[in-house]
C-alpha positions as CSV (number, residue, x, y, z in Angstrom):
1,X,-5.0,29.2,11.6
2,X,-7.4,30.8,9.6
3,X,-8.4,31.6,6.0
4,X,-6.3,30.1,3.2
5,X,-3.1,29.4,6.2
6,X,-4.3,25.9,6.5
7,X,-3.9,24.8,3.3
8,X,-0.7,25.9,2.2
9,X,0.7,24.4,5.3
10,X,-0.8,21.4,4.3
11,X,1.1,21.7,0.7
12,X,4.1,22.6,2.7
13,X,4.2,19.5,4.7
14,X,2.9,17.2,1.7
15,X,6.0,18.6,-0.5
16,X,8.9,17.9,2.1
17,X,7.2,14.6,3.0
18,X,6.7,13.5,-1.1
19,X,11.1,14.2,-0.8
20,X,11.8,12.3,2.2
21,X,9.6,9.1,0.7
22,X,11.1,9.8,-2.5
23,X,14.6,8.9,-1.3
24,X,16.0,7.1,-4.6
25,X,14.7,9.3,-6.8
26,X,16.3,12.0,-5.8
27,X,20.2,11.7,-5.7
28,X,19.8,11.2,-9.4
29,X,17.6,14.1,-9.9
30,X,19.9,16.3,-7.8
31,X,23.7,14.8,-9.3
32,X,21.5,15.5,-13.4
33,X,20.9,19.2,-12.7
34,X,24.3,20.6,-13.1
35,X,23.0,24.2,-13.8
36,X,23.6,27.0,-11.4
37,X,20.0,27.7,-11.8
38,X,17.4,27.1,-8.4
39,X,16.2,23.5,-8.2
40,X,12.6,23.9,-9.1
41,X,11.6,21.8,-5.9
42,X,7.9,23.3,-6.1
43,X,5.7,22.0,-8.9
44,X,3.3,24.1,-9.2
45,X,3.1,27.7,-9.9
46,X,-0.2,28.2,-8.1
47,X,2.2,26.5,-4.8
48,X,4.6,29.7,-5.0
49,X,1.6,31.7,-5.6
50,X,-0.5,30.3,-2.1
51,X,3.2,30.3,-0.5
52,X,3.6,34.6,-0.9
53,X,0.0,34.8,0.4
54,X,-0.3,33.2,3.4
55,X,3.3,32.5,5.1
56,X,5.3,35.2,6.3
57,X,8.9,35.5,5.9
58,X,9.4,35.0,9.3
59,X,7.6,31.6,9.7
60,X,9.6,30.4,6.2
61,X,12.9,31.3,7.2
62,X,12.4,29.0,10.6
63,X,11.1,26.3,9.0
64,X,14.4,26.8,6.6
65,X,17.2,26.4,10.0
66,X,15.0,24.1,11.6
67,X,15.3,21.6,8.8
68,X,18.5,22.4,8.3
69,X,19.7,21.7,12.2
70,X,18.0,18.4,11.9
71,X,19.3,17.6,8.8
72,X,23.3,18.6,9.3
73,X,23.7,15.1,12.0
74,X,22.6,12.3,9.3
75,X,24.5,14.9,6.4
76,X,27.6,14.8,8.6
77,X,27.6,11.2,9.3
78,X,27.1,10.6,5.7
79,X,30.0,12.5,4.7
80,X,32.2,10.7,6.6
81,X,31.6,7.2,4.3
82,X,32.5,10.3,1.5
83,X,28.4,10.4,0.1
84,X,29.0,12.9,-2.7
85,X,25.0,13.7,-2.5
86,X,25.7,15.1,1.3
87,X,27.9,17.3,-0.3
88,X,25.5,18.7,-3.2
89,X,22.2,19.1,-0.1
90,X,24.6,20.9,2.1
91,X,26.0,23.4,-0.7
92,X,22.3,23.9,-2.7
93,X,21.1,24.0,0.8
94,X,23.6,26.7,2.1
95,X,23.3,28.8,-1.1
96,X,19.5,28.9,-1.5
97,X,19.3,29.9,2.1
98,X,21.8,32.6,2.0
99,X,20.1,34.2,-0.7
100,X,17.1,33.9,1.4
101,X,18.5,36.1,3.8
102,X,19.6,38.6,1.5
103,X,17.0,38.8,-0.1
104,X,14.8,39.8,2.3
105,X,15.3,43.7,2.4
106,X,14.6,43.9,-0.9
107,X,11.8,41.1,-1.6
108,X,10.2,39.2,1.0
109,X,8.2,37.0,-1.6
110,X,11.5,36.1,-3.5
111,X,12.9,35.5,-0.1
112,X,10.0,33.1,1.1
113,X,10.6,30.8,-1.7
114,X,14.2,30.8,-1.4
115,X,13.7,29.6,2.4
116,X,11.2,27.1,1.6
117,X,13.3,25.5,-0.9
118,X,16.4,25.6,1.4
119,X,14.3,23.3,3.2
120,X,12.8,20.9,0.8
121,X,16.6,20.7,0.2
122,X,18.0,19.9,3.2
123,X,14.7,17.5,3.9
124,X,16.3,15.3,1.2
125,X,19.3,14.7,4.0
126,X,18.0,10.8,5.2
127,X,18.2,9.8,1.3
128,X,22.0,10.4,2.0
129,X,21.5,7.0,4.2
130,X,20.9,4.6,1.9
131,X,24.0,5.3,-0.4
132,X,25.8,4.6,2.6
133,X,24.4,1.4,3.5
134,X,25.0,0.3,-0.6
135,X,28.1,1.0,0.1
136,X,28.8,-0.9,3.5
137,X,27.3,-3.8,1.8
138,X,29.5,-3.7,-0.9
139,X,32.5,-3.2,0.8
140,X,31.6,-6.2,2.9
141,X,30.6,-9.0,0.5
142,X,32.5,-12.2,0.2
143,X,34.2,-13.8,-2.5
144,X,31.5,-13.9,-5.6
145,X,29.4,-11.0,-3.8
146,X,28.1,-13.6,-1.6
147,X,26.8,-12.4,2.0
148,X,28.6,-13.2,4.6
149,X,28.4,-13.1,8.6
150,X,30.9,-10.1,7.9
151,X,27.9,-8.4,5.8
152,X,25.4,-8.7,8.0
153,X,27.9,-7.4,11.3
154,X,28.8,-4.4,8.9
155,X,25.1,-3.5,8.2
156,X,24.3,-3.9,12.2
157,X,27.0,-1.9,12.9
158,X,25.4,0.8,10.8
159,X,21.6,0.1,12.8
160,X,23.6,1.3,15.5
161,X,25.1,4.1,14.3
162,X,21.4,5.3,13.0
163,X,20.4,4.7,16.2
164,X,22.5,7.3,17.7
165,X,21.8,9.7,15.0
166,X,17.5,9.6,15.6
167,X,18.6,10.1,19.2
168,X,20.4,13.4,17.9
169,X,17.6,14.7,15.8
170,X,15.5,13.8,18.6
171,X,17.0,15.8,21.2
172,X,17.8,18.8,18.3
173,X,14.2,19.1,17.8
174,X,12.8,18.9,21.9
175,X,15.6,22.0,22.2
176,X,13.4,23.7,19.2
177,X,10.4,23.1,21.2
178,X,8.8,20.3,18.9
179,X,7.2,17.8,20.9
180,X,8.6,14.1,19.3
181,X,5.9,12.0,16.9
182,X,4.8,9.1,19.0
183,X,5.7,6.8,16.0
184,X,9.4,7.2,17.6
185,X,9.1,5.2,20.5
186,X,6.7,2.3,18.3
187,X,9.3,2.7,15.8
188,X,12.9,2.5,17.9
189,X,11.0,-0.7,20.0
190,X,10.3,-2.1,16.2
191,X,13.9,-1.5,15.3
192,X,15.5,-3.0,18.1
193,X,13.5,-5.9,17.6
194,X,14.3,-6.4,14.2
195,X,18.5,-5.8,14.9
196,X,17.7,-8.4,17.5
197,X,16.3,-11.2,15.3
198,X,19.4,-10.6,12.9
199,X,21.6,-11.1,15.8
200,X,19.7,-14.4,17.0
201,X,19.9,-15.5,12.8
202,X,23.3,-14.5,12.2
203,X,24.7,-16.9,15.6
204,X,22.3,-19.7,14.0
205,X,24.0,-19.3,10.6
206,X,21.2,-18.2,8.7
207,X,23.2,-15.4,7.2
208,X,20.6,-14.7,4.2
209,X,17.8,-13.7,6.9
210,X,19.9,-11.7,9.0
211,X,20.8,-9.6,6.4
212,X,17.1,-9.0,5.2
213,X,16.0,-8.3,9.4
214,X,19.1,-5.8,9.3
215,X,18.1,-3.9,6.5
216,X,14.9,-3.7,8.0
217,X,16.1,-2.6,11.2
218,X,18.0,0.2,9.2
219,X,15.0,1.4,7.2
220,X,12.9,1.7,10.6
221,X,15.7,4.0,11.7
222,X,15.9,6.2,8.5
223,X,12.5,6.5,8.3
224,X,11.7,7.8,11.5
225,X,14.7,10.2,11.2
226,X,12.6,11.5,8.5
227,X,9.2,11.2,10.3
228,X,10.9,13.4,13.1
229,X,11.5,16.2,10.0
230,X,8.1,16.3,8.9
231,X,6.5,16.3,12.2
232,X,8.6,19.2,13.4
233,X,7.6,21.3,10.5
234,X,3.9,20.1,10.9
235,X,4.2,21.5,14.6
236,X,5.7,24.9,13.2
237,X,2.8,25.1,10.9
238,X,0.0,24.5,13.6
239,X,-0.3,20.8,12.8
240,X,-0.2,18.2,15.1
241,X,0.5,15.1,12.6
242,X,2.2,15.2,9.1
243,X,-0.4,15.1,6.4
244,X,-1.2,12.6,3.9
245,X,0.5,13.4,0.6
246,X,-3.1,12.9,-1.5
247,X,-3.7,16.2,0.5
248,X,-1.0,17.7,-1.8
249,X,-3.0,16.6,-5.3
250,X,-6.4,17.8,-3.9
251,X,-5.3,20.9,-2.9
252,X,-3.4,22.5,-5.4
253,X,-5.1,23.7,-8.9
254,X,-4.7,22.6,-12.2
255,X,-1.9,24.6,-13.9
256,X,-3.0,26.0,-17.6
257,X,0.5,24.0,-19.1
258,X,-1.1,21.0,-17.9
259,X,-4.4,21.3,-19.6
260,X,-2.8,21.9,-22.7
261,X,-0.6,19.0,-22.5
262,X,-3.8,17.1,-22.0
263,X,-5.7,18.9,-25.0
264,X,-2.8,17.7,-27.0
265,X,-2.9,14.1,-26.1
266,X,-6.8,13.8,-27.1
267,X,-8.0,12.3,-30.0
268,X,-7.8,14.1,-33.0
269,X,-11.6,14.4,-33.6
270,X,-12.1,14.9,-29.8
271,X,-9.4,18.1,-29.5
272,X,-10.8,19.5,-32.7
273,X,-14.4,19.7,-30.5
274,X,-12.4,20.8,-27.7
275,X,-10.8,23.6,-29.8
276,X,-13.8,24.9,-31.3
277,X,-15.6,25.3,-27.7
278,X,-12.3,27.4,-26.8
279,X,-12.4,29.7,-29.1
280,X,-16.3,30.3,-28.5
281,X,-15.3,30.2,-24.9
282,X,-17.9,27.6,-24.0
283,X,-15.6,27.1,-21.1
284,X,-18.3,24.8,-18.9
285,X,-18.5,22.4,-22.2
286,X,-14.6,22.2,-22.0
287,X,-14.6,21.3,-18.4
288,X,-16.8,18.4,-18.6
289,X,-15.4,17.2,-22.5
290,X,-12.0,17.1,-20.8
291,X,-12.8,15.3,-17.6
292,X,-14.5,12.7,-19.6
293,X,-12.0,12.2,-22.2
294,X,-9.6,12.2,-19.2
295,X,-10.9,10.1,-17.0
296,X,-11.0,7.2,-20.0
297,X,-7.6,7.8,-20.7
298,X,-7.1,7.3,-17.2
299,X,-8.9,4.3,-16.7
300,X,-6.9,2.5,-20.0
301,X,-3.9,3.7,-18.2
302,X,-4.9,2.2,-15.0
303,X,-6.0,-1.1,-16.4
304,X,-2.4,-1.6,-18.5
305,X,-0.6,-0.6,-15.2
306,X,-2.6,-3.0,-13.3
307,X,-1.7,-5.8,-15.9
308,X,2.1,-5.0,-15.1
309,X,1.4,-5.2,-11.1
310,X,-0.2,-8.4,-11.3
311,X,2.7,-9.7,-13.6
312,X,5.4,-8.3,-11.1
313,X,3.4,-10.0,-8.3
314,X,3.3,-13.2,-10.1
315,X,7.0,-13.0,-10.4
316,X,8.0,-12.7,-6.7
317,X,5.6,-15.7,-6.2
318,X,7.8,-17.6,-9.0
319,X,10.8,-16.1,-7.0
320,X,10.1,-17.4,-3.6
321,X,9.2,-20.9,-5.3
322,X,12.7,-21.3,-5.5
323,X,13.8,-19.0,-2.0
324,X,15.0,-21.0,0.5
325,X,12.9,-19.9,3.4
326,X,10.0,-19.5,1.4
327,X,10.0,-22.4,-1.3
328,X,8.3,-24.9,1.1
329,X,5.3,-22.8,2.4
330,X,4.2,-21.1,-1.4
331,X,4.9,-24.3,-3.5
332,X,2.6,-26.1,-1.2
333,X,0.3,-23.5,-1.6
334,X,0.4,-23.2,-5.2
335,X,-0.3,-27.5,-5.3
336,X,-3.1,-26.8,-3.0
337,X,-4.8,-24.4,-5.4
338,X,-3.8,-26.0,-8.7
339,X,-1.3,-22.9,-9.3
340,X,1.7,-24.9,-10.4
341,X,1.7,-23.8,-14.1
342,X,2.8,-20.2,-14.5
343,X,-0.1,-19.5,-16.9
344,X,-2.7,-20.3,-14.0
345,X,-0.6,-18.3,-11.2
346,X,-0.5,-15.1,-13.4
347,X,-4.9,-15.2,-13.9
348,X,-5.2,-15.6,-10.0
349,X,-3.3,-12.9,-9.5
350,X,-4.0,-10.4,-11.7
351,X,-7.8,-11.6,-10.9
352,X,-6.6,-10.6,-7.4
353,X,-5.0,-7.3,-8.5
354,X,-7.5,-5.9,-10.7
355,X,-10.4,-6.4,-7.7
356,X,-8.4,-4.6,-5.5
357,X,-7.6,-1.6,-7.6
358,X,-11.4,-1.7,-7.9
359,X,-11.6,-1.9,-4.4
360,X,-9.1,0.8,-3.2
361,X,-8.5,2.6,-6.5
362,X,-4.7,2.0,-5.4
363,X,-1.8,2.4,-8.3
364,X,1.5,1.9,-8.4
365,X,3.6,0.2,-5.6
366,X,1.4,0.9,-3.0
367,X,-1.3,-1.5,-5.4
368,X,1.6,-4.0,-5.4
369,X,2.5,-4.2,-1.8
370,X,-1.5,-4.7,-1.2
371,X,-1.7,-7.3,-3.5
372,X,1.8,-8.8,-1.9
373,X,0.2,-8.2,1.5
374,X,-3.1,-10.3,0.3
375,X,-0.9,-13.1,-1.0
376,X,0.9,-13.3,2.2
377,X,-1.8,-13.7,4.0
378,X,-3.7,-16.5,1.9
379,X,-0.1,-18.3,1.6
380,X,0.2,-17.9,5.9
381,X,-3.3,-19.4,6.6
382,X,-3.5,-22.4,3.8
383,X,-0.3,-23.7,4.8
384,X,0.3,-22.2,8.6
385,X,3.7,-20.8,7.4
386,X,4.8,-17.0,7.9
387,X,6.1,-14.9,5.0
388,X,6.3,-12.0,4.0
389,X,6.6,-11.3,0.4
390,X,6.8,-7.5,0.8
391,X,9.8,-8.1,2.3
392,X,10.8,-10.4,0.4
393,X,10.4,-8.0,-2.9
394,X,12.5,-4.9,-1.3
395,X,15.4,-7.0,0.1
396,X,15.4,-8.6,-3.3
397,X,15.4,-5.6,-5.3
398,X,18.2,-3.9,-3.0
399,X,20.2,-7.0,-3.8
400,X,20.0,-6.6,-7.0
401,X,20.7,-3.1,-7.4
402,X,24.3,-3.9,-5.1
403,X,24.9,-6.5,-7.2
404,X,24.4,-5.7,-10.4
405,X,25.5,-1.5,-9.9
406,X,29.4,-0.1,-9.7
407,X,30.3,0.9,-6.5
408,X,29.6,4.9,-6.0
């Protein structure tokens, strides 16, 4: 692949992958846009610009009914437990890629985008997976909303079912000629582990546990559904692995909007300096005044969103004080290390938090699950117990959204 190929392939990749890991963000984006308009599933102009440059009609409109044949077995399945969103992938899908086709006799570059959008459409297809196991659960609670061995028997039911449905997209993509990600096999071994832990919990009566190692055992499957998705568009594109979704902010340029929405956020006495270099086009002196006045937004931003991490880290410790399995192993730590006042918990960890943003220069929930990660581990080897307080934060969180949420 030569020339400017490479990199748009990389964009390509990093766009379908950011809408597969962006699975609950976008059945709401989807069911808010009730125009008949395209979904703008590109975010950049520059992307559509690299896009009629360097991929050929051809190569788009494969990518488009290869995503699509992977896509229809989890899309089926999830109609069948009536998911309203497999409805809206398969109909946007359908129409963008139609108009695809049509269009290209008259406008191959039109046509391109259409097909490349078809397919960051139907890529959003294993987001379609966890509605359905919100609504298994919920349909299988006991009296109160309380789990019950019937719960956890439902949500196995459902590993199995996903089981059956990677083996599909499996075999769909070998008979397209894509060789399978290794992270299958690793990943189906992982799965049937963590199915068989519920099992062995669930027949001991811990009913709580079993539930959290058969979600996990779910999101293993639905994950590596979407793995195989990526990865076979990777191969189309001359890639042998998906690419890392930073790839996708390095690569594509700064659109003008943007700058002006930063110019407009300056200071007043700083965009006035700003201004006056524009209109003497003194555009190196721009550059650099915006980086710098950026970069110290940035870094306020960063330190108040650190603040928050290390607040909603100190909270899931304060949570699994008072978990069950946990409560023994982390309230012994916490005596240990003079933690037991909530004051002197929150200053160890947000200690903890902001040295590894400085560390990593991690945000967000991947900064949390770090800092989750590090507690584990200093928790596991003071007191010799094993949690996991990742874990223990998503099952939560699923929890609460089931129980606190209508039934879809």
């Amino acid at each position: 692949m030569k020339g400017l190929v490479k990199p748009i392939g990389i964009l390509i990749i990093a766009i379908l992958a950011l809408s597969l890991t962006t699975a609950a963000i976008a059945p709401l984006t989807m069911a808010s846009n009730k125009s008949n308009t395209q979904p703008n599933v590109i975010p950049h102009n520059n992307v559509d610009k690299l896009l009629s440059e360097n991929i050929t009609y051809d190569k788009a409109i494969q990518i488009a009914y290869l995503v699509k044949n992977e896509s229809m077995s989890i899309l089926r399945w999830a109609l069948s437990y009536n998911v309203t969103l497999a409805k809206v992938i398969i109909k946007r899908g359908d129409a963008l890629l139609q108009q695809a086709v049509r269009a290209a006799s008259t406008n191959q570059t039109v046509a391109k985008h259409l097909a490349i959008r078809a397919a960051l459409i139907y890529g959003l297809a294993p987001a379609t997976a966890y509605i359905v196991l919100q609504k298994t659960i919920n349909n299988n609670l006991g009296e109160n909303r309380t789990v019950t061995n019937q719960t956890v028997v439902a949500v196995l039911r459902l590993v199995g079912e996903m089981r059956k449905l990677v083996g599909n997209v499996a075999r769909i993509a070998e008979n397209f000629g894509i060789a399978l990600p290794p992270e299958l096999k690793i990943n189906t071994i992982i799965a049937n582990g963590e199915a068989d832990i519920a099992l062995k919990l669930l027949k001991n009566g811990f009913v709580k546990a079993a539930l959290v190692e058969s979600i996990k055992a779910y999101n293993t499957y639905v994950k590596t559904y979407g793995l195989i998705i990526v990865s076979s568009v990777a191969e189309k594109l001359g890639f042998k692995h998906p690419i890392d979704l930073f790839t996708l902010v390095r690569r594509v340029e700064i659109n003008p909007m943007i700058i002006k929405k930063v110019i407009d956020r300056l200071p007043p006495l700083v965009r006035e300096r700003i201004m006056v270099m524009i209109k003497e086009r003194r555009i190196a002196e721009i550059k650099v005044a915006i980086h710098r006045e950026a970069r110290i937004v940035a870094e306020k931003i960063n330190h108040a969103s650190t603040d928050t991490i290390a607040k909603i880290a100190a909270g899931v410790l304060v949570m699994a004080s008072g978990y069950p399995d946990t409560a023994r192993a982390v309230m012994k730590w916490r005596a240990q290390k003079n933690f037991m006042s909530p004051v002197k918990l929150y200053e160890y960890v947000r200690n903890i938090t902001h040295r590894i943003y400085n560390k990593t220069g991690a945000t967000g929930i991947k900064l949390l699950d770090i800092v989750l990660m590090t507690l584990s581990h200093e928790i596991n080897k003071t007191t010799g117990a094993h949690i996991d307080l990742v874990q223990l934060f998503k099952t939560t969180m699923v929890m609460h959204v089931l129980m606190h949420h209508p039934r879809r």
